[in-house]
Every structure is written in structure tokens, then in C-alpha cells.
C-alpha positions in Angstrom: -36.0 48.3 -24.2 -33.8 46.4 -21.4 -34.7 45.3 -18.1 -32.2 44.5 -15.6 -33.1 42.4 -13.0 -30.7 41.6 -10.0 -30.9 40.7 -6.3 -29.6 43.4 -3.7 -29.1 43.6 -0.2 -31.3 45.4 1.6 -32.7 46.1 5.1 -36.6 44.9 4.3 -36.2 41.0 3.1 -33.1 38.6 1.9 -35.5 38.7 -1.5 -35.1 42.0 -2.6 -34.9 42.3 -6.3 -34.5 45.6 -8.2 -35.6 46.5 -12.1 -33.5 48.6 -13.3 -34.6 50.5 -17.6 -31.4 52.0 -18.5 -32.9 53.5 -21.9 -35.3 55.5 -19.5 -33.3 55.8 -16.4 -35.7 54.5 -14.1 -35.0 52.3 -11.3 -37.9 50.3 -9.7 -36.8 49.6 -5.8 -40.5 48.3 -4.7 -39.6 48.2 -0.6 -36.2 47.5 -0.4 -35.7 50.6 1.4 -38.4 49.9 4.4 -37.6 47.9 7.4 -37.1 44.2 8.1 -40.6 42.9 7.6 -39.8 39.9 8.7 -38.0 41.4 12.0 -40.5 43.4 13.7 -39.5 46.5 11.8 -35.8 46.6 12.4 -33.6 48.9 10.4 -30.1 47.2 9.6 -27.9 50.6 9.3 -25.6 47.9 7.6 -27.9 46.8 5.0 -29.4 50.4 4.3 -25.4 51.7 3.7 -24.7 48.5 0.6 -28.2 49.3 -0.6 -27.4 53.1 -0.8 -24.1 52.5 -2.5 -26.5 50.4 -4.8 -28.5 53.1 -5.9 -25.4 55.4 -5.9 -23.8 53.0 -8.4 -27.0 52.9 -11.1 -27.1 55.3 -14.0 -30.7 56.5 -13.2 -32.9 59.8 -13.2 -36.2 58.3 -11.1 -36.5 55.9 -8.5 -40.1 53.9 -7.8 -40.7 52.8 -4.7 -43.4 50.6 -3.4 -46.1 52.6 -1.7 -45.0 56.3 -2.6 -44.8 58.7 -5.8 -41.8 58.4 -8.0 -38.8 60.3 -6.8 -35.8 61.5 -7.8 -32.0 59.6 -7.5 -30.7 62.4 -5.6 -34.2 63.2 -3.4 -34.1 59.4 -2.7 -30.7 59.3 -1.2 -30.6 62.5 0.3 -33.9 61.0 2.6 -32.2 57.1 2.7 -29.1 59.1 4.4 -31.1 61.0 7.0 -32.0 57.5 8.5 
């Protein structure tokens, strides 16, 4: 099995890293997509869009996120856009 680690962008740290398992399609996100913990809760609408084209960019089926249940790719961005 392959895990793909790499650094994104995104709007909750400078230290966001995503897991990506191609052979299962699964994308672990932890809490990239919450806001700036560091910031008081800020949402960077800059940061969200690169880490939605991201996700949109990744061959996957499931997305985990930190402190929900797993979701789907398209339920994922469909919410991530409505921000």
C-alpha cells in the first residue's frame, strides 16, 4: 500500500500535512479545512480556494477529517464551497 505525504496550504496552520492511499482512495485531511488556530479563528477565503483545488486535484473516493465522520470527495467540497 502507498502513503503519500505532502504539505498543503491551508486556512488552519502553515503545518498542514495531508495522507493521501491511492490503492483505497482515501484522503486523510485531519483539520486543514478549519480556521486559523493560531489566528483567533480567521478563515483565509485565499487559503480555503488552493486547498479546495487540492482536494479537487486528488484521485480519491473518502475524505477524513479531524473531528467528524468520513465523508465523501464530492460531499466535502460541495460544504468547503458554501463557506
Amino acid at each position: 500500500m502507498t502513503a503519500r505525504v505532502f504539505h498543503v496550504e491551508s486556512p488552519h496552520s502553515e503545518d498542514t500535512v495531508h495522507i493521501h492511499i491511492p490503492e483505497e482512495k482515501i484522503l486523510f485531511l485531519g483539520d486543514s479545512t478549519s480556521e486559523d488556530f493560531f489566528n483567533d479563528g480567521y478563515m483565509d477565503k485565499n487559503k480555503l480556494k488552493a486547498l479546495i483545488n487540492v482536494i479537487e486535484s486528488i484521485d480519491c473516493q473518502y475524505c477524513i477529517l479531524g473531528h467528524t465522520d468520513p465523508l465523501t470527495k464530492s460531499d466535502l467540497l460541495h460544504y468547503l464551497n458554501t463557506l
